[in-house]
C-alpha positions as CSV (number, residue, x, y, z in Angstrom):
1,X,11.1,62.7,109.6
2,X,10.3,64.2,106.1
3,X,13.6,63.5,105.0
4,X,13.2,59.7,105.9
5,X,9.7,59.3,104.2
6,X,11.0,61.5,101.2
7,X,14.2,58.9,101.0
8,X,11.6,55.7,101.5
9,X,8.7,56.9,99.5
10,X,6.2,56.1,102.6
11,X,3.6,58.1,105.0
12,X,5.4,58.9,108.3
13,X,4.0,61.2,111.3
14,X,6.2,63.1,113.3
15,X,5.1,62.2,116.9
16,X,6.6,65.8,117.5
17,X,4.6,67.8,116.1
18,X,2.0,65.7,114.6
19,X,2.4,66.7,110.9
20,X,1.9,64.0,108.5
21,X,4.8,63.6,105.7
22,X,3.1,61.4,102.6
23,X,5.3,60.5,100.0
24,X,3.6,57.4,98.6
25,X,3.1,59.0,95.6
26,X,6.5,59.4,94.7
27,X,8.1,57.2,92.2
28,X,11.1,55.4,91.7
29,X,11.9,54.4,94.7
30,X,12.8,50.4,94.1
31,X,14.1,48.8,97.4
32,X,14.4,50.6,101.1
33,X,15.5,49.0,104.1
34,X,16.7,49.7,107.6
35,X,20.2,47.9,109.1
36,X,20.8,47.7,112.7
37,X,23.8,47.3,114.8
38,X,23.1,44.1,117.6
39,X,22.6,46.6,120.5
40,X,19.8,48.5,118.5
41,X,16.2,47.7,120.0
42,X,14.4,45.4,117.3
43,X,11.6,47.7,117.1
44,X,13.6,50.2,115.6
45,X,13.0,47.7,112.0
46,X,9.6,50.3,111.8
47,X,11.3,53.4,110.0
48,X,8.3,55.5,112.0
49,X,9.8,54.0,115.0
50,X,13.3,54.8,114.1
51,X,13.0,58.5,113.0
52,X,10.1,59.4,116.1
53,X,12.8,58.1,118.6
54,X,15.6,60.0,117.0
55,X,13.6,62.9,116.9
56,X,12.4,62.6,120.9
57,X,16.0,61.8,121.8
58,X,17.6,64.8,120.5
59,X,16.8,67.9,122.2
60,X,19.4,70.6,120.8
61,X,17.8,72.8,118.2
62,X,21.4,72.8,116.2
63,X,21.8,68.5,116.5
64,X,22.5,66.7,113.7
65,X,19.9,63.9,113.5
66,X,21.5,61.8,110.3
67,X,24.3,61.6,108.2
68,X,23.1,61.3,104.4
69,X,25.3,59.9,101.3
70,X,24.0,59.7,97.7
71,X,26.1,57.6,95.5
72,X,25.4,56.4,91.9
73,X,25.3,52.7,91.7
74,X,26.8,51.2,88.6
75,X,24.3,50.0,85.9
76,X,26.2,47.4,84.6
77,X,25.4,45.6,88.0
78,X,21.7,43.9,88.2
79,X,19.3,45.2,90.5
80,X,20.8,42.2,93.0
81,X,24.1,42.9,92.6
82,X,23.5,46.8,93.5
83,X,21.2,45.5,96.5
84,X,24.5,43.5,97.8
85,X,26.8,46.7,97.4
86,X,24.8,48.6,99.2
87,X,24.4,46.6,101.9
88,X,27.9,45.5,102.1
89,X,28.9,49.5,102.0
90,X,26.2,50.5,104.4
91,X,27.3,47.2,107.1
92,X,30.9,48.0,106.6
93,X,30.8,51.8,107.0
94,X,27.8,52.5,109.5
95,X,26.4,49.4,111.0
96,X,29.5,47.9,111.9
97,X,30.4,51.6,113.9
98,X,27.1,51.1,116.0
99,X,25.2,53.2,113.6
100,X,21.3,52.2,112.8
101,X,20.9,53.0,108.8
102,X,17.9,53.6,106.4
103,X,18.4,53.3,102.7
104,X,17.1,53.6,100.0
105,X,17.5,52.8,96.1
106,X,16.0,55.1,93.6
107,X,15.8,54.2,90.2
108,X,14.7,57.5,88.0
109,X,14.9,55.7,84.8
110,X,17.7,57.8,83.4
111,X,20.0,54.2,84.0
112,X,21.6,55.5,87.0
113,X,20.4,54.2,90.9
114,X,21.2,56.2,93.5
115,X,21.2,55.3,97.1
116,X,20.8,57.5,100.1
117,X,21.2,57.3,103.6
């Protein structure tokens, strides 16, 4: 859960254990988004709803929850352009293998975006 609202730049609560992860203050974080394969429930569009269900599905203390990438996106692409990379990466290489993803773009203003998942 504070990975995911660390990645998104947003206020999530853990259901788990109630604590409250706030990264709204964070900058740089440009565009986040959550793709589903067609037999996710709709409801997991709400990244709180998402990460809290992970969470209460899981119950081994040694389970890996996520997978998480970091890539540079090239600069010489518009903001657009990177947005449609992404996406076409992400659908290809997760959503397309039944995998629900959360990304986001982080722009640090050093001219390199990074993505994570």
């Amino acid at each position: 859960m504070a990975a995911a609202a660390y990645r998104s730049g947003e206020k999530l609560v853990n259901e788990w254990d109630g604590m409250t992860h706030d990264y709204t203050r964070k900058g740089g974080v440009v565009h986040t988004e959550i793709m589903l394969p067609s037999h996710a429930p709709p409801e997991f569009q709400d990244r709180s709803t998402l990460w809290n269900s992970v969470e209460q599905i899981e119950k081994s203390s040694d389970a890996q929850l996520a997978r998480e990438i970091e890539v540079a996106l090239p600069i010489e692409l518009s903001r657009a352009e990177q947005l449609a990379l992404v996406r076409s990466f992400v659908k290809d290489n997760f959503v397309d293998a039944g995998m629900c993803a959360d990304f986001a773009i982080h722009d640090k203003g050093t001219g390199k975006a990074l993505q994570t998942q």
